[in-house]
LUMKEZA-690872 format. One record per residue (C-alpha): x, y, z; residue in three letters. Coordinates in steps of 0.25 Angstrom, whole numbers, plus 2048, in hexadecimal, padded with zeros to 3 digits. Layout:
<sites>
XYZala...
</sites>
This chain:
<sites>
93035C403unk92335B40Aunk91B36940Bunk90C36D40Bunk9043723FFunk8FC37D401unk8F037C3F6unk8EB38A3FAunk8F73913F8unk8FB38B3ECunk8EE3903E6unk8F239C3EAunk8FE39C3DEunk8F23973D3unk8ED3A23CBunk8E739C3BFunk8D93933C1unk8D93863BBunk8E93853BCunk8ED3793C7unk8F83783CDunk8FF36C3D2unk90236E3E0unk9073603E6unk9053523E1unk9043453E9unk9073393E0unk90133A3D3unk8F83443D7unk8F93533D6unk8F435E3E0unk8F036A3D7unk8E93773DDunk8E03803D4unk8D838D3D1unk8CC38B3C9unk8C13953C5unk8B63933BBunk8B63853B3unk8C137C3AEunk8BD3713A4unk8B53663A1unk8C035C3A2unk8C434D3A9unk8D03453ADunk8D03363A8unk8DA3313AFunk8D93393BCunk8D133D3C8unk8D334B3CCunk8D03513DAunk8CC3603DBunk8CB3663E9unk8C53753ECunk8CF37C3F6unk8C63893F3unk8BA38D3EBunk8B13813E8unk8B237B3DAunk8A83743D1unk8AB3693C9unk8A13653BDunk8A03573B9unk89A3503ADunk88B34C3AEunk88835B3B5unk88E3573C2unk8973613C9unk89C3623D7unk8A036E3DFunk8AD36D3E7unk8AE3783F4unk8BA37A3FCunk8C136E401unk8BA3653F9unk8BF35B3EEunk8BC3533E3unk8C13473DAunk8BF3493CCunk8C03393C5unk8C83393BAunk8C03373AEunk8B43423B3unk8B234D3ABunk8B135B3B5unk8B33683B4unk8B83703C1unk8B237F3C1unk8B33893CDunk8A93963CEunk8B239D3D7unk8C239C3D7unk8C438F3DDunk8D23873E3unk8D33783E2unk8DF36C3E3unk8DE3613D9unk8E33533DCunk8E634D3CEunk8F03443C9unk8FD34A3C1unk8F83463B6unk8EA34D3B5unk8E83573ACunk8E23643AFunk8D83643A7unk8D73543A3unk8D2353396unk8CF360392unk8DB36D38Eunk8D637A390unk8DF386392unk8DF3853A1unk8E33763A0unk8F03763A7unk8FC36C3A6unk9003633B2unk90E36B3AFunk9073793B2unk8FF3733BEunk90C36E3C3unk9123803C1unk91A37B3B6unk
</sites>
């Protein structure tokens, strides 16, 4: 059955940051939302691009070489696979991810808030 999403209202149920949740998927791409605060980890993707888009709060993301962006509500970034990054936020911030099913939390780095694909999917 067809029926809307509401990405605000199902970052309401999240209470732990860094813990995504899979919210929809179109193809072979997932639709996560997100509560972060403070920094994740140094980390990269090799095999997939990741899409990170600020719904509240604004979010930095560090890349390698210094480089960093800061992303404020609405706005969105594609992460190509292969680039080291490292997402923080200040403040409580809310975001989505686009990302395909197989993309691991963290890529190619486990730390104790790296989350399975089955917690993300409430398993």
């Amino acid at each position: 059955m067809i029926s809307p999403v509401d990405l605000l209202a199902a970052l309401d149920t999240i209470t732990e940051h860094w813990s995504p949740r899979v919210v929809g998927r179109v193809n072979d791409q997932y639709v996560k939302v997100a509560k972060v605060l403070g920094e994740l980890v140094w980390h990269k993707h090799d095999d997939e691009d990741e899409l990170f888009l600020v719904l509240r709060g604004r979010l930095r993301i560090q890349f390698g070489g210094g480089r960093e962006i800061v992303l404020q509500e609405g706005q969105f970034c594609v992460v190509p696979r292969g680039t080291m990054h490292n997402p923080i936020a200040d403040e409580e911030c809310s975001i989505a991810l686009i990302e395909t099913v197989t993309t691991q939390h963290t890529g190619d780095v486990k730390i104790s808030r790296t989350r399975s694909i089955a917690e993300q999917l409430g398993r």
